[in-house]
Short mmCIF file of the C-alpha atoms (twelve columns), coordinates in Angstrom:
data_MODEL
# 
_entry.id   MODEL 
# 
loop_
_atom_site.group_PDB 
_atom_site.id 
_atom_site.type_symbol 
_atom_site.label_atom_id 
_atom_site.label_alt_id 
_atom_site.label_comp_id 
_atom_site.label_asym_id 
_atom_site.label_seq_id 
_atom_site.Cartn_x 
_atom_site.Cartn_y 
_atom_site.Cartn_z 
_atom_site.pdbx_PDB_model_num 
ATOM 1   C CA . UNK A 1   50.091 273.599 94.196 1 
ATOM 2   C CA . UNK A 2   47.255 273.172 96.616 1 
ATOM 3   C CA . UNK A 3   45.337 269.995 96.827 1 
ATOM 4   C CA . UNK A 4   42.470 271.622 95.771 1 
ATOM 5   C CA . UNK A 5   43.864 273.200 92.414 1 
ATOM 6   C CA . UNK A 6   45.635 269.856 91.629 1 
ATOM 7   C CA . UNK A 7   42.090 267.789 91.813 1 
ATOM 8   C CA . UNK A 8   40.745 271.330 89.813 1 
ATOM 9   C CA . UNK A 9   43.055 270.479 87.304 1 
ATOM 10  C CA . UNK A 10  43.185 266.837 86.719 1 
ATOM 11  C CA . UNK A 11  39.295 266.485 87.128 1 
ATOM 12  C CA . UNK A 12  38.131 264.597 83.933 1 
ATOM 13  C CA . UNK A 13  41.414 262.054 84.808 1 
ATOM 14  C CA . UNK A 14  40.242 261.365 88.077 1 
ATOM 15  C CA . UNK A 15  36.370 260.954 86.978 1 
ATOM 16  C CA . UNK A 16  37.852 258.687 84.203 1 
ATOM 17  C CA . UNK A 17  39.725 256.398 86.732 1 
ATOM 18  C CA . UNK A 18  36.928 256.130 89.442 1 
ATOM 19  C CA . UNK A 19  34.163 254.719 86.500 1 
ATOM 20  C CA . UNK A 20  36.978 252.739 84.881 1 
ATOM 21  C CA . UNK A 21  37.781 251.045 88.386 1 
ATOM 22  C CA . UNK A 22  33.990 250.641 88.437 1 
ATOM 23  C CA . UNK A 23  33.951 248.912 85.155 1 
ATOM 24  C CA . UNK A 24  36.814 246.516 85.877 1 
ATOM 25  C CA . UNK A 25  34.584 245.420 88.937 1 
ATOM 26  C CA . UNK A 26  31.570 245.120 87.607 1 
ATOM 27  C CA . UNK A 27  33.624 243.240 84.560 1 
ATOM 28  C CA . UNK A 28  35.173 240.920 87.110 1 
ATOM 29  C CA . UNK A 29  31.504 239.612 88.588 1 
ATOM 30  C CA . UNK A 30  30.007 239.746 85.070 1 
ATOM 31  C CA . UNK A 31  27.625 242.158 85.641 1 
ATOM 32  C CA . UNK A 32  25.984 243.465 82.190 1 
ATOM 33  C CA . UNK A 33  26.254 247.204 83.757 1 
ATOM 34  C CA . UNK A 34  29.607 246.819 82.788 1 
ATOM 35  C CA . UNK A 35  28.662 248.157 79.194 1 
ATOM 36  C CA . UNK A 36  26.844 251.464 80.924 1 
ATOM 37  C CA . UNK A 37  29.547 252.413 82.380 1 
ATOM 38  C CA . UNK A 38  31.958 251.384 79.826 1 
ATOM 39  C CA . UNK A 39  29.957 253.926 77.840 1 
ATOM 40  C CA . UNK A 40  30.457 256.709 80.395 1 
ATOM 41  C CA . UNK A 41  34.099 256.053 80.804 1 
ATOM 42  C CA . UNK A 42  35.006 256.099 76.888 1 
ATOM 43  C CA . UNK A 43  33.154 259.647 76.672 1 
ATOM 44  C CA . UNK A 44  35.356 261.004 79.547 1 
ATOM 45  C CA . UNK A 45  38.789 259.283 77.869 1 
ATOM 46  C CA . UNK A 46  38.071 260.611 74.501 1 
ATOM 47  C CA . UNK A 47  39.125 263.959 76.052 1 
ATOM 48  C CA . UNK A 48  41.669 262.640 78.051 1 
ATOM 49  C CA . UNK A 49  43.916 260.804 75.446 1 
ATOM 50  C CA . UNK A 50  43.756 264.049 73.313 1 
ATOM 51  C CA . UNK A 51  45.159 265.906 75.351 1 
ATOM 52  C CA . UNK A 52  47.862 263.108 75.726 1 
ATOM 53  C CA . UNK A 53  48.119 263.145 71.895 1 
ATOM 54  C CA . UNK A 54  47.414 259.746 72.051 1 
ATOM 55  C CA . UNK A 55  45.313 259.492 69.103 1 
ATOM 56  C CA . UNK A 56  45.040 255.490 68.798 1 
ATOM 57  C CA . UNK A 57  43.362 255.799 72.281 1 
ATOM 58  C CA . UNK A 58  41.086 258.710 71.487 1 
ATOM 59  C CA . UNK A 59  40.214 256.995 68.276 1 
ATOM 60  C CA . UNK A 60  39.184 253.750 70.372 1 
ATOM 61  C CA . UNK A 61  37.014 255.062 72.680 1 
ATOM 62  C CA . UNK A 62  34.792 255.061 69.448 1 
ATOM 63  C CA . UNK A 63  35.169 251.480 68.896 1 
ATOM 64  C CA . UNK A 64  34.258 251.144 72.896 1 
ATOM 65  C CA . UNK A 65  30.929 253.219 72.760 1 
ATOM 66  C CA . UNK A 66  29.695 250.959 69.366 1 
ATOM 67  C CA . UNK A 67  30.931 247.805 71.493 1 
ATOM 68  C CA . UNK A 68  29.789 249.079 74.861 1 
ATOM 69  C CA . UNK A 69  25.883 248.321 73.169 1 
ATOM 70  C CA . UNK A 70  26.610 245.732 71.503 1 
ATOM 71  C CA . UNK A 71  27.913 243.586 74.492 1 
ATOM 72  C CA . UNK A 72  24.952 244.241 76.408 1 
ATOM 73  C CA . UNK A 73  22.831 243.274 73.864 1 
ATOM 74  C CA . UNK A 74  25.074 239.589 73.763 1 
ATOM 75  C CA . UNK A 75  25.143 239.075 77.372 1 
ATOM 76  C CA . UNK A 76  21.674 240.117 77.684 1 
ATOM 77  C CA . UNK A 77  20.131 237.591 75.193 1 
ATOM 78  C CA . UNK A 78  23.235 235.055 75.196 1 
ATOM 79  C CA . UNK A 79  21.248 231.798 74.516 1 
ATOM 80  C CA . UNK A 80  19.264 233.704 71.699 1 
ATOM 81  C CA . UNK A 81  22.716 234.435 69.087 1 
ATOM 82  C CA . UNK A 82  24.643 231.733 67.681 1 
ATOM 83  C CA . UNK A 83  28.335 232.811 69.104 1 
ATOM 84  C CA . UNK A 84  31.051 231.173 66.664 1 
ATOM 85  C CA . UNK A 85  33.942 230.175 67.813 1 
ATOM 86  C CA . UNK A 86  33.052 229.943 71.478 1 
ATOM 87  C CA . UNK A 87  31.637 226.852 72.128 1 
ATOM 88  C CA . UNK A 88  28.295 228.224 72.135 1 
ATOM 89  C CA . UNK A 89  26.566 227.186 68.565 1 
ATOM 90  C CA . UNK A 90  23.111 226.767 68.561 1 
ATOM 91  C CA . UNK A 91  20.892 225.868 66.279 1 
ATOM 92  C CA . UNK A 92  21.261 227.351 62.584 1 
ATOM 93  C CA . UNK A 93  18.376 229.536 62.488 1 
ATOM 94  C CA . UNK A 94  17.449 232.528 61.069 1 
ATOM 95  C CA . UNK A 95  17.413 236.231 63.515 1 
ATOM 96  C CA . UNK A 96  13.417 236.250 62.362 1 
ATOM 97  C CA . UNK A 97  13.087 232.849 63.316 1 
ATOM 98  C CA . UNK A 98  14.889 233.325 66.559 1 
ATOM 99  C CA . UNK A 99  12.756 236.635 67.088 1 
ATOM 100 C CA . UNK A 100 9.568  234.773 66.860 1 
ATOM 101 C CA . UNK A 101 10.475 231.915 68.875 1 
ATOM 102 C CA . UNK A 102 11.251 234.701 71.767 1 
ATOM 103 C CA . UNK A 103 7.868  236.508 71.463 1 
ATOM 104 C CA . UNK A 104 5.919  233.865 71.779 1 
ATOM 105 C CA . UNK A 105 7.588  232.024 74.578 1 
ATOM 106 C CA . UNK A 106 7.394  235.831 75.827 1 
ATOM 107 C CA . UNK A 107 3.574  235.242 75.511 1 
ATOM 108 C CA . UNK A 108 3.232  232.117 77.356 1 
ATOM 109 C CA . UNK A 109 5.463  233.037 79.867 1 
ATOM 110 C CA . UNK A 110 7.807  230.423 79.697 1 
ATOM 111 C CA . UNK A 111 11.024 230.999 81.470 1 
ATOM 112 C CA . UNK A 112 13.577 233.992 81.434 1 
ATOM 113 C CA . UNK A 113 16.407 234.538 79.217 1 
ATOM 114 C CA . UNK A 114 19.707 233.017 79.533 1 
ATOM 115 C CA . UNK A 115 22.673 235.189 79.964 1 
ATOM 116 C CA . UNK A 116 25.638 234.866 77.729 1 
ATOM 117 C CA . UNK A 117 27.960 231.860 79.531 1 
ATOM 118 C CA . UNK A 118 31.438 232.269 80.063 1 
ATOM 119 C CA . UNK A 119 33.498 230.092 77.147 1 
ATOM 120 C CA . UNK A 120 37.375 228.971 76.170 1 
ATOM 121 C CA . UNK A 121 38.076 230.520 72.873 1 
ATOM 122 C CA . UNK A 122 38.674 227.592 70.107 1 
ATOM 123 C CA . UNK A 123 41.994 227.749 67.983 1 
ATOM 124 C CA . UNK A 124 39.865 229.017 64.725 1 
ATOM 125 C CA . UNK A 125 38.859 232.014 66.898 1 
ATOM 126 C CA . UNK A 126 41.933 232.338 68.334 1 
ATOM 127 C CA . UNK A 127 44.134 232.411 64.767 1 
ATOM 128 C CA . UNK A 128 41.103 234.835 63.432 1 
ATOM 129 C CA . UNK A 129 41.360 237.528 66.261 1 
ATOM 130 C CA . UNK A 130 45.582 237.167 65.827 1 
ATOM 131 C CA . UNK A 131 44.815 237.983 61.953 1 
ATOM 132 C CA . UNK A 132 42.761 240.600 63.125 1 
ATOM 133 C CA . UNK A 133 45.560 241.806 65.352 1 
ATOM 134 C CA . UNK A 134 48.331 242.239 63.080 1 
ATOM 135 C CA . UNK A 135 46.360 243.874 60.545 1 
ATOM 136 C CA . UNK A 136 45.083 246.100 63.027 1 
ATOM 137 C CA . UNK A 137 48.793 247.226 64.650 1 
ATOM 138 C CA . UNK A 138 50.131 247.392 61.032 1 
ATOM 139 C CA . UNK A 139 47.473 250.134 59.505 1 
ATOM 140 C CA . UNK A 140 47.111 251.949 63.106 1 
ATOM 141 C CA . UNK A 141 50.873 252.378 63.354 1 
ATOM 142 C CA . UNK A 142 51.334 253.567 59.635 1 
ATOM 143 C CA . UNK A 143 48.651 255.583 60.376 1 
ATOM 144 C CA . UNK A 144 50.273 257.223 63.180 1 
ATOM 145 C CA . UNK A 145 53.621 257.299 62.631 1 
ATOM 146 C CA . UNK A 146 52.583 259.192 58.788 1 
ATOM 147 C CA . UNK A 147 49.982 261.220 59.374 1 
ATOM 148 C CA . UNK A 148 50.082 262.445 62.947 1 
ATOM 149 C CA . UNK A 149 52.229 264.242 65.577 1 
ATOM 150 C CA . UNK A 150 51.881 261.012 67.842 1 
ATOM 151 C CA . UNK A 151 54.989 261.041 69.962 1 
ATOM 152 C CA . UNK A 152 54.582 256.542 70.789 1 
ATOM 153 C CA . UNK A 153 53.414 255.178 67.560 1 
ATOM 154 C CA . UNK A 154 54.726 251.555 68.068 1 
ATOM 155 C CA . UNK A 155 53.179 251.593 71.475 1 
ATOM 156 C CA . UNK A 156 50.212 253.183 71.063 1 
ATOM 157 C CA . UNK A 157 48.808 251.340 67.798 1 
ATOM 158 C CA . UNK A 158 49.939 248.452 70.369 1 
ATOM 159 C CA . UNK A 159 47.873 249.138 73.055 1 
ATOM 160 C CA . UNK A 160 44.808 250.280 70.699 1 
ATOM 161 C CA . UNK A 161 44.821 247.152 68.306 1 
ATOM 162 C CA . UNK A 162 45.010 244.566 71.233 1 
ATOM 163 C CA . UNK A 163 42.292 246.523 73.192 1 
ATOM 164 C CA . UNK A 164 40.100 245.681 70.118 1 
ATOM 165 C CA . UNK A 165 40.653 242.417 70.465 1 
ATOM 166 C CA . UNK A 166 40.216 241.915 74.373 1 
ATOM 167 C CA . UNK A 167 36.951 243.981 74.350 1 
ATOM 168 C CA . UNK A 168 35.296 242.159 71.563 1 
ATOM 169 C CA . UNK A 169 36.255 238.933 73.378 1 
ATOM 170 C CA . UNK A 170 34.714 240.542 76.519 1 
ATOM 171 C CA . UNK A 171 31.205 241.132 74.603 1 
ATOM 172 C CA . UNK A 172 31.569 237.142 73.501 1 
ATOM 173 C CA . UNK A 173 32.567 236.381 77.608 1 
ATOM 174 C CA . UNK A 174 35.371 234.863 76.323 1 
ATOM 175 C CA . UNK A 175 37.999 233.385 79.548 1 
ATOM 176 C CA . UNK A 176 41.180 234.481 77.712 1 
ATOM 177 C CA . UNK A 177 40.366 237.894 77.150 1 
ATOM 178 C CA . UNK A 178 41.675 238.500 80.793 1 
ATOM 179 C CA . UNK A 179 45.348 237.850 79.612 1 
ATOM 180 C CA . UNK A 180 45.072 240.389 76.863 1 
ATOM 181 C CA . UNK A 181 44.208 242.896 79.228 1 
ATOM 182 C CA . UNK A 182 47.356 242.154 81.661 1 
ATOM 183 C CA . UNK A 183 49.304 242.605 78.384 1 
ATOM 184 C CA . UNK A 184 47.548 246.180 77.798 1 
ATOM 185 C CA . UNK A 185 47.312 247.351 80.953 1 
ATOM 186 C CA . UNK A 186 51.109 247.033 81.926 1 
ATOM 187 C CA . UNK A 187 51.947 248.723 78.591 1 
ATOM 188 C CA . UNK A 188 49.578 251.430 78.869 1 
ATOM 189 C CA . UNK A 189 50.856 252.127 82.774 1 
ATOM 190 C CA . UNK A 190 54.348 252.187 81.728 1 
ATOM 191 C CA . UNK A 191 52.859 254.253 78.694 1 
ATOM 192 C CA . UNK A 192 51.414 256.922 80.428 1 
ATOM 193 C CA . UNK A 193 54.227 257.604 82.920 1 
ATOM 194 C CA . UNK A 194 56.253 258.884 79.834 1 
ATOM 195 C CA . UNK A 195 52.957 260.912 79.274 1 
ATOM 196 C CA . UNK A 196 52.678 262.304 82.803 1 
ATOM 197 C CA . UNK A 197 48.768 261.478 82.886 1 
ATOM 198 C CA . UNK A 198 49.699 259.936 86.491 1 
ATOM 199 C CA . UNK A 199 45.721 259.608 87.468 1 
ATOM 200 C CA . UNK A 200 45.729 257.303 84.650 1 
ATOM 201 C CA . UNK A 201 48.746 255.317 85.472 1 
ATOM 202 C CA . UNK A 202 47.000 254.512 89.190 1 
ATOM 203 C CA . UNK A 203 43.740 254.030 87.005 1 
ATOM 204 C CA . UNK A 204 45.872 251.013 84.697 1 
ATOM 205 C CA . UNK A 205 47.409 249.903 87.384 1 
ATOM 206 C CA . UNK A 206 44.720 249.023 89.577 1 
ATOM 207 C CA . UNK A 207 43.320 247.785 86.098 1 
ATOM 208 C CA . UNK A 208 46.293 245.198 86.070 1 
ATOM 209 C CA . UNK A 209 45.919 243.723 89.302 1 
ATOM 210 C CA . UNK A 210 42.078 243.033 88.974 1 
ATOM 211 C CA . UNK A 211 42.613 241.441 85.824 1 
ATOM 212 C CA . UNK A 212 44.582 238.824 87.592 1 
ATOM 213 C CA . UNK A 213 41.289 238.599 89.793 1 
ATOM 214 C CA . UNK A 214 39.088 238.202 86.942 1 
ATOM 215 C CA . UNK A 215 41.229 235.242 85.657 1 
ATOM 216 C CA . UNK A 216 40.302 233.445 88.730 1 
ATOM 217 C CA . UNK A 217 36.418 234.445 89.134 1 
ATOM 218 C CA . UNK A 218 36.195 233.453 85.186 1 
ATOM 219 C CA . UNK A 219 37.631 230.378 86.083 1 
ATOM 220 C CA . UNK A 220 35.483 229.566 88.375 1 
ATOM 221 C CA . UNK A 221 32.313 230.140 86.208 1 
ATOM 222 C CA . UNK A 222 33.541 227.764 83.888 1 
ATOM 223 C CA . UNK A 223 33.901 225.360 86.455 1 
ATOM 224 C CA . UNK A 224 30.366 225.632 87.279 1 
ATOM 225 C CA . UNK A 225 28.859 225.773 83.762 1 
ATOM 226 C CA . UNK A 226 31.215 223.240 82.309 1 
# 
């Protein structure tokens, strides 16, 4: 097979891993385009991980496109939403209350928004998302392993109930999201070599060692908010 008809063939794969190496970057210096692309990437994966019969995967891209908005919305207007759990409460007021105070400083020009700071997650969050977790894997994998032709069950509900986790964390710029994602992204690797979607192994791999970046530029925000 020429190089030509191999990049012919595996196409959407290698679009998928070029904007998902984008993401990761653009995740790593916390730059809110992160959720644009994130949106672009999802659409492309959604074909990907059916042909892969990975149906956890396909199925999350879903959750990534409704998340994808969502987080821009949080890092976007950050100071404006009360963020539990994070080390971030404001002020108990209402979303009308919070929408009028923002139109009318709006009006007199005062200031510009504060992005959403990078936070420690506190051990009520932290027991919460674990909940969340196991509930998650438990349903996914009965799911899978009952009513589909899904040849990694265990693995994949896995990968897809812990990615829920780490990206809502990621819309709530929480530090210790970043060790979730080492978790995933050495699964999914190992994963997808049993799959033989090889683009996508490079893709997770990559994704692995630029987590381990992340961990130290997060860290280093902290620092300098904290």
């Amino acid at each position: 097979m020429t190089a030509e008809a191999w990049i012919s063939d595996n196409f959407i794969e290698l679009f998928g891993a070029v904007t998902g190496i984008l993401y990761v970057i653009l995740e790593v210096k916390q730059n809110r385009w992160v959720w644009f692309v994130g949106i672009l990437t999802s659409a492309v994966y959604v074909w990907v991980f059916f042909k892969g019969k990975l149906y956890a995967d396909m199925s999350l891209q879903g959750y990534y496109l409704v998340i994808s908005f969502v987080g821009w919305y949080w890092w976007s207007r950050g100071s404006g939403l009360r963020a539990q759990g994070t080390g971030q409460e404001k002020e108990k007021r209402s979303w009308g209350e919070m929408e009028k105070d923002e139109r009318e400083r709006r009006r007199r020009g005062e200031g510009e928004k504060k992005e959403l700071e990078v936070t420690r997650i506190k051990r009520k969050t932290a027991i919460i998302l674990a909940t969340v977790f196991v509930i998650l894997y438990a349903a996914i994998y009965l799911i899978l392993s009952k009513l589909t032709d899904s040849p990694v069950p265990l693995w994949d509900s896995f990968i897809t109930s812990l990615s829920i986790v780490a990206t809502w964390m990621l819309a709530r710029k929480i530090y210790e999201h970043w060790y979730l994602w080492i978790i995933v992204n050495t699964v999914s690797a190992i994963l997808f070599i049993t799959r033989g979607l090889y683009p996508t192994v490079i893709l997770y791999t990559v994704y692995c060692i630029m987590s381990f970046a992340g961990l130290i530029a997060w860290k280093k925000t902290i620092k300098k908010v904290h």
